[in-house]
C-alpha positions in Angstrom: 25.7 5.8 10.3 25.2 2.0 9.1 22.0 2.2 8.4 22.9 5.3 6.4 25.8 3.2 4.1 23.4 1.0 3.9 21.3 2.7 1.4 23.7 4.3 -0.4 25.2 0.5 -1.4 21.7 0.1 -2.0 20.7 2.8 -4.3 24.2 2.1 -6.1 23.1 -1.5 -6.2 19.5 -0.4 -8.1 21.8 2.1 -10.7 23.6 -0.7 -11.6 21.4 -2.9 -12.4 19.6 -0.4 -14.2 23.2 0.3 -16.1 23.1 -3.4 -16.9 19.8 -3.7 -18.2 18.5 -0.5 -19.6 15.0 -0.6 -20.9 13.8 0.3 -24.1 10.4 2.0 -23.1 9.4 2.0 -26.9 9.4 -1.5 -27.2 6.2 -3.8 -25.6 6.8 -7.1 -27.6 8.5 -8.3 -24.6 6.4 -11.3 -22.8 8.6 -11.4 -19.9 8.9 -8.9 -17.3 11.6 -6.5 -16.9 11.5 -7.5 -12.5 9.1 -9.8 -11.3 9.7 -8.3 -8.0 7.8 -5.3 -9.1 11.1 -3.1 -10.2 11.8 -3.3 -6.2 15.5 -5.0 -7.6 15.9 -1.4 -9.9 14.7 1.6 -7.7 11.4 2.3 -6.6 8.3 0.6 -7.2 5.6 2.2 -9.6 2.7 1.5 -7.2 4.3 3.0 -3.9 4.9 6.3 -5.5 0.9 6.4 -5.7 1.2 5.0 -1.8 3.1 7.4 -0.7 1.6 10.0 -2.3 -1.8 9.2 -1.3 -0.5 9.0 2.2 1.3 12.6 1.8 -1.9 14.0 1.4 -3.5 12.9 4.2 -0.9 12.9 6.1 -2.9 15.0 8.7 -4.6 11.8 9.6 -1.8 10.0 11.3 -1.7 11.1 14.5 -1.9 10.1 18.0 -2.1 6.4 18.5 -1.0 4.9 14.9 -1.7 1.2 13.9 0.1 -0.1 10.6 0.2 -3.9 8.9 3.9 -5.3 8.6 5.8 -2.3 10.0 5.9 1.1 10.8 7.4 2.5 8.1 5.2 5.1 6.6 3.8 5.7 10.2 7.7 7.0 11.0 7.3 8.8 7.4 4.5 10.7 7.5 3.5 10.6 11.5 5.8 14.1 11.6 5.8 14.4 15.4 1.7 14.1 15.6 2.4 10.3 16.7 2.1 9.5 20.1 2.3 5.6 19.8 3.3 3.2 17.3 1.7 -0.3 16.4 2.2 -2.7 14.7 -0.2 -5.6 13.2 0.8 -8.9 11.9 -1.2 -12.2 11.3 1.4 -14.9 11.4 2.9 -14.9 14.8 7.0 -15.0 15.3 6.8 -11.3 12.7 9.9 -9.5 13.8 8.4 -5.4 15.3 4.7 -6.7 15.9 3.0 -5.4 18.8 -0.1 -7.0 17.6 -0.4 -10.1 16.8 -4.4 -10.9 15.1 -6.1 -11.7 12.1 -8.3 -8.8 10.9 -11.0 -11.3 9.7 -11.8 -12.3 13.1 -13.1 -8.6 14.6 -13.7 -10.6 18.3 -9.9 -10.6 18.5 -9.0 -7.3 18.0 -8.6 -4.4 20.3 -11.6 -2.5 20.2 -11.5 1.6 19.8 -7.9 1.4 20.3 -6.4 4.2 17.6 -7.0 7.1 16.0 -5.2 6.1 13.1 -4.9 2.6 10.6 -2.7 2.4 7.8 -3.6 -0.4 5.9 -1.6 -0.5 2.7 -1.6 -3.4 0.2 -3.3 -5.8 2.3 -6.9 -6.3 1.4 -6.0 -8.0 -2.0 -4.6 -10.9 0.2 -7.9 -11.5 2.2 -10.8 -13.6 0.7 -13.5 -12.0 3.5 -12.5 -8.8 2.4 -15.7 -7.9 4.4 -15.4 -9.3 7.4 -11.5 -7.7 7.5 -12.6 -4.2 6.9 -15.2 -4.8 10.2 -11.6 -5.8 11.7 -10.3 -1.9 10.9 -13.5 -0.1 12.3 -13.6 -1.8 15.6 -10.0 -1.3 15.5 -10.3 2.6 15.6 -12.0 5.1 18.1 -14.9 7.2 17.1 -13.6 9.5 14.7 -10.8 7.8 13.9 -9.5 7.0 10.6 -8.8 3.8 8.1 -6.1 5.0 5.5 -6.5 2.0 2.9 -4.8 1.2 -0.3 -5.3 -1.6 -2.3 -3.8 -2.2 -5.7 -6.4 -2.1 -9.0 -4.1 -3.2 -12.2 -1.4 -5.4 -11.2 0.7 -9.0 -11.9 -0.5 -11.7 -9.1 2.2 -11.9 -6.2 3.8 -15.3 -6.6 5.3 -14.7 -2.5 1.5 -13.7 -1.1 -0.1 -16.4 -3.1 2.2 -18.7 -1.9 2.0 -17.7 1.6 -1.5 -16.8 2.6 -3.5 -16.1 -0.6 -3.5 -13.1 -3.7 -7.3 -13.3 -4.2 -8.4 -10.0 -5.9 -7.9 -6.5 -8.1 -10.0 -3.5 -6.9 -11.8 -0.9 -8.5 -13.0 2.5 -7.4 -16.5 0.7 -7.5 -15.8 -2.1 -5.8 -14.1 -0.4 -2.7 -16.9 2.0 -2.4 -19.3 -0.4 -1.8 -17.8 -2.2 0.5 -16.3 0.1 2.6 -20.1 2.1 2.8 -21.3 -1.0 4.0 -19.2 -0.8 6.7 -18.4 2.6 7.8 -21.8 4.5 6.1 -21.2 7.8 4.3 -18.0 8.7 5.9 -15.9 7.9 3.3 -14.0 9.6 0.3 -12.1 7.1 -2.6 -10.0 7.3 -5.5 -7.6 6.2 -8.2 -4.1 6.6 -8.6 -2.5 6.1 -12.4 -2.3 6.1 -15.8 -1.8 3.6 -19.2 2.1 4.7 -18.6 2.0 3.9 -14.8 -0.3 0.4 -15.6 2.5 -0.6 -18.4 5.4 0.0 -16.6 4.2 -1.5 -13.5 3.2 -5.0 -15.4 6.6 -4.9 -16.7 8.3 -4.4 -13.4 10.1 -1.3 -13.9 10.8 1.3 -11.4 10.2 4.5 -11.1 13.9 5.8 -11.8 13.4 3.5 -15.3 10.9 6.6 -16.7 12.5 9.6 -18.7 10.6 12.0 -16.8 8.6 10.0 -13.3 6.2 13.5 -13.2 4.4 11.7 -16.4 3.2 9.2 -13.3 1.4 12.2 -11.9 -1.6 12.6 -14.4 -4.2 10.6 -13.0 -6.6 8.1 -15.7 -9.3 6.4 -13.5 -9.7 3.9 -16.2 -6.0 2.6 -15.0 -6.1 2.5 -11.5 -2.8 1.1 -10.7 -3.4 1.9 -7.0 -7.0 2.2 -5.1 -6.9 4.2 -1.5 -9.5 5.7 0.6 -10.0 7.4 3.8 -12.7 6.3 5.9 -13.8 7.8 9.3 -15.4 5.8 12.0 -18.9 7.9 13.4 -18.2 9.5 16.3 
């Protein structure tokens, strides 16, 4: 019931403030952003529509024993009954809901062939041994398990993971091919999520709810990846 009036204050909270600053989506001589909290302040953020859409699709995938960074948020979401545990993998220790406390950059520290599943959203562009972390996620799973990764391609730098630990890089189809081939061979499968309209309005912060019509997100450009993901199985 709380919980419940709690995001109905906040969804009025995001309408007005989209009331109060309404955005004029034909104008781009603006040099500062509309949110530099990517539109999170206005309604949902450009870049977890791709998320959660990419995670929709493979929903499938998240079952049994299901390992996610930060929380367990889209492990709830999309798990649909399939999910016999929850995990939940943090770096800095103290992280309110971790059940794992590690750094996926040092492999020796992890459990090894524990899950079936790993959601790993939005994480890799704040590791500099990009490498060495995605050897982290394969000993993480069990043979035939799978890494569900996104990363984000066109984006602003995030001034609170600079800050914190490090914002290091932008990916590209390319880039995560490669490295995740090193790493877990053939058994992989990437793509691109966005367009010039999705890149734009993400730069400038705005949310979802700021678009006339948020199915113009849907048409995929790979030339504006707003959002890189990828599945990747580990050999059986």
């Amino acid at each position: 019931m709380i919980r419940s009036i709690r995001s109905r204050l906040g969804r009025l909270k995001r309408s007005l403030v989209r009331f109060r600053s309404p955005v004029d989506l034909g104008r781009l001589d603006r040099v500062e952003p509309v949110s530099v909290t990517f539109g999170l302040d206005r309604g949902t953020p450009i870049d977890r529509r791709y998320i959660e859409r990419f995670l929709a699709e493979h929903a499938a995938r998240i079952h049994g024993r299901v390992l996610e960074v930060g929380d367990s948020t889209y492990t709830t979401r999309f798990g649909d009954g399939r999910v016999s545990e929850r995990a939940v993998l943090h770096a800095p220790p103290g992280a309110p809901g971790a059940t794992i406390v590690a750094d996926l950059t040092n492999p020796h520290g992890l459990p090894e062939g524990a899950f079936d599943c790993f959601i790993c959203t939005q994480t890799l562009n704040f590791v500099y041994d990009t490498r060495r972390a995605l050897d982290g996620a394969r000993r993480l799973l069990r043979p035939g398990g799978s890494l569900l990764l996104t990363v984000g391609g066109i984006s602003r730098v995030s001034r609170f993971e600079h800050e914190r630990w490090g914002c290091y890089w932008s990916f590209t189809t390319g880039s995560v091919e490669r490295l995740l081939s090193d790493v877990f061979g053939r058994a992989i499968t990437v793509r691109s999520y966005g367009n010039v309209l999705g890149a734009t309005a993400f730069l400038h912060g705005l949310a979802v709810e700021d678009l006339p019509d948020s199915s113009l997100l849907d048409a995929d450009d790979p030339d504006y990846p707003v959002v890189v993901a990828a599945v990747a199985e580990k050999p059986s």
